[in-house]
C-alpha atoms as one frame of an Amber mdcrd trajectory, in Angstrom:
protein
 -45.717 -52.276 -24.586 -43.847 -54.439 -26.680 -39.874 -54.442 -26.238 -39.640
 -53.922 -30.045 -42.006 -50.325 -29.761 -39.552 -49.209 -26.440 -36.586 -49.544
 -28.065 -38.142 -47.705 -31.158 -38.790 -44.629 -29.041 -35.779 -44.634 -27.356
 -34.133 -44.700 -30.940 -36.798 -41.721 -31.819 -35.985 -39.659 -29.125 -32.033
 -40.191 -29.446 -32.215 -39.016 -32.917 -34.416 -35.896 -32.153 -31.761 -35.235
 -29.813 -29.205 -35.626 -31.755 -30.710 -33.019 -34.656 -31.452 -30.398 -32.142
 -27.630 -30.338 -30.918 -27.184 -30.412 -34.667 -29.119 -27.612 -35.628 -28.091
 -25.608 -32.265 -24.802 -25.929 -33.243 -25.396 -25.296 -36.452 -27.285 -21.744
 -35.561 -23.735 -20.755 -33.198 -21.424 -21.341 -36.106 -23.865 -19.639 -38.323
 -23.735 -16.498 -36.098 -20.922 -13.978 -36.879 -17.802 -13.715 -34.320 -17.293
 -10.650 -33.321 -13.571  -9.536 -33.044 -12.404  -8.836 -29.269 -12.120  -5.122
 -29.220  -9.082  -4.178 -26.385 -10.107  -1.673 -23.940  -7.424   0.960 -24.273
  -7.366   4.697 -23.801  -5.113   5.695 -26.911  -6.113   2.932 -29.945  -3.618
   4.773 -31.783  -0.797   2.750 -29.806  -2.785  -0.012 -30.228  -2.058  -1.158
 -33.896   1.138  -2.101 -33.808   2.349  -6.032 -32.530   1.063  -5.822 -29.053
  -1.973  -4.277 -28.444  -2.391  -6.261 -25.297   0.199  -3.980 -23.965  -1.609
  -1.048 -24.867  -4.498  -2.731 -22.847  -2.059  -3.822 -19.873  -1.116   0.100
 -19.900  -4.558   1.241 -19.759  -5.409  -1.058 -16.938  -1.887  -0.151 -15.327
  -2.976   4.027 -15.480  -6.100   3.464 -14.325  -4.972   1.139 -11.072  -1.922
   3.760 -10.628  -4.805   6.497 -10.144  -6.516   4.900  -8.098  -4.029   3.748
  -5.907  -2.637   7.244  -5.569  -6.069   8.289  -4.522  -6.593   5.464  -1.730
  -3.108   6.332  -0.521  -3.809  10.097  -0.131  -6.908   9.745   1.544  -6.162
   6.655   3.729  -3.313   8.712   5.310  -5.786  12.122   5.068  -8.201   9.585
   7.656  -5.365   8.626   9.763  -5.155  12.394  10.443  -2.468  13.696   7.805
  -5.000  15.834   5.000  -1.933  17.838   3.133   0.575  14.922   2.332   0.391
  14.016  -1.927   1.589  10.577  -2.811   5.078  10.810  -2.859   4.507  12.064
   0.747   2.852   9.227   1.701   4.953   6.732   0.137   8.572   8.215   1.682
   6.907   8.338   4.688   6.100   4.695   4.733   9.695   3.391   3.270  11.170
   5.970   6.290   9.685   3.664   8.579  10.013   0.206   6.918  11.866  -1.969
   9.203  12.799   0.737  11.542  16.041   1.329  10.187  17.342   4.787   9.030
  17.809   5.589   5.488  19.650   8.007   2.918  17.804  10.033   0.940  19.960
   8.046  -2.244  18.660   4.716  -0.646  14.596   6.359  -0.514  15.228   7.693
  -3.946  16.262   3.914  -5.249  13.969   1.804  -3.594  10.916   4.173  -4.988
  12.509   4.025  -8.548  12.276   8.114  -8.521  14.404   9.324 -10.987  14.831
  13.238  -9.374  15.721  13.193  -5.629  14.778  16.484  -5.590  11.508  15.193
  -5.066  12.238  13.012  -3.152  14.129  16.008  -0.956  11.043  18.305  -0.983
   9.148  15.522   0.413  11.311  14.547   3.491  11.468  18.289   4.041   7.749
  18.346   4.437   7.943  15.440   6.598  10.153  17.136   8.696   8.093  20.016
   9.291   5.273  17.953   9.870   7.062  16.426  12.802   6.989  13.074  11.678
  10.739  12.280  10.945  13.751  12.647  12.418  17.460  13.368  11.179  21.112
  12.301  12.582  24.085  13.455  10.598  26.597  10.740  10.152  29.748  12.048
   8.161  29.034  13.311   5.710  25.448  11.329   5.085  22.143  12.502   6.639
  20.109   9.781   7.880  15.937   9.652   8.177  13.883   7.650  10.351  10.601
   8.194  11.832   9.620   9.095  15.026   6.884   8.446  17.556   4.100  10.589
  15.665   5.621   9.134  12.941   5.005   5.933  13.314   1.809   6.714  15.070
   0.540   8.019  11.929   1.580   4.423  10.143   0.020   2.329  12.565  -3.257
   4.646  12.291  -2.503   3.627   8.641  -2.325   0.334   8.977  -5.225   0.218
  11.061  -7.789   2.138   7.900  -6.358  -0.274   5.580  -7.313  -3.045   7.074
 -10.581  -2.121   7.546 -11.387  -0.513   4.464  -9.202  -2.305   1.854  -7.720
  -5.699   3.011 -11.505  -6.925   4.388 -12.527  -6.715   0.571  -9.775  -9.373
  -0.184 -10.725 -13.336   0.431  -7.398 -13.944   1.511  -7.475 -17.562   0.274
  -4.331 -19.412  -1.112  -5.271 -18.373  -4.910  -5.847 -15.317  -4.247  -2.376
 -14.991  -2.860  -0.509 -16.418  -5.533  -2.226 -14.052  -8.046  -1.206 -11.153
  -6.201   2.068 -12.072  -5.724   2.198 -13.464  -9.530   0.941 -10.051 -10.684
   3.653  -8.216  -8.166   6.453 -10.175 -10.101   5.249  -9.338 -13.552   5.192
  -5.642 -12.382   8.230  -5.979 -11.629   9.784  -7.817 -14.402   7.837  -5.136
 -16.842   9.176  -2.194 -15.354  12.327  -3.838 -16.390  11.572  -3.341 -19.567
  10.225  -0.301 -19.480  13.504   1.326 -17.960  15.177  -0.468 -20.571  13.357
   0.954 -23.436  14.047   4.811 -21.405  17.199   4.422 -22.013  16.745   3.077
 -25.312  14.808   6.138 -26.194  17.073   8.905 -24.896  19.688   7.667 -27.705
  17.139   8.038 -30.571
């Protein structure tokens, strides 16, 4: 074959290929777009500015609820079946870093508004043998005690096992968490903000 003739196919096949990326493209433009819907669980909040927030709030529910679920029943399998979420979560700053705390300090640090609450739940804790009081003053101090931080470790131990092995623990992985963690926390900035905001009104 001829050098002529191979070139001539080559030019043949390029411009075949050519009008069939052509028309492909074409046939996507042609189709219609269809508007991103956000998944939210009240559109009526939705129409305003922001309906990404609306969606961010959906997502932030849903992960709330399940979070508070996992919590109650990870601490339910480390042998504690009657404790609700605030339970668990007092229970778990109590024993942070082994140092004592004020019920003030608990109240904080959760960002629980009523310390009542808070209160009732140390209470429990109390009766449940898992934390300890020493009156200083005028201030009564918590901390946890053996069971008490028995009942963390056995914690510790579930969650590991049953939540933390899901993770890949890579370096990206990381970063997103701890990206995500700050946003959290920079939005429920705003969120106190517009609390306040909205008791004025």
């Amino acid at each position: 074959m001829s050098a002529t003739k191979i070139k001539s196919k080559a030019s043949l096949s390029q411009a075949a290929s050519s009008a069939s990326s052509s028309a492909s493209l074409s046939a996507s433009n042609a189709l219609p777009r269809v508007p991103r819907v956000p998944i939210v669980s009240s559109a009526h909040l939705a129409q305003g500015r922001s309906a990404e927030l609306s969606e961010f709030e959906f997502g932030m529910i849903i992960a709330g609820n399940a979070f508070n679920r996992w919590a109650v029943r990870c601490m339910a399998a480390a042998g504690m079946k009657d404790m609700t979420i605030t339970d668990v979560l007092v229970l778990h700053h109590i024993n942070h870093r082994a140092r004592e705390k004020k019920l003030a300090d608990i109240a904080f640090i959760l960002n629980i508004e009523d310390t009542h609450i808070v209160n009732y739940s140390l209470k429990k804790l109390q009766a449940l043998e898992l934390v300890q009081t020493e009156k200083r003053g005028k201030e009564v101090l918590y901390s946890t005690n053996e069971a008490g931080q028995a009942v963390c470790k056995r914690y510790y131990d579930i969650r590991e096992q049953v939540l933390v092995s899901g993770l890949t623990g890579d370096g990206t992985e990381s970063f997103e968490l701890s990206e995500l963690a700050r946003f959290l926390r920079v939005l429920s900035g705003l969120y106190e903000q517009a609390a306040r905001a909205a008791t004025s009104l």
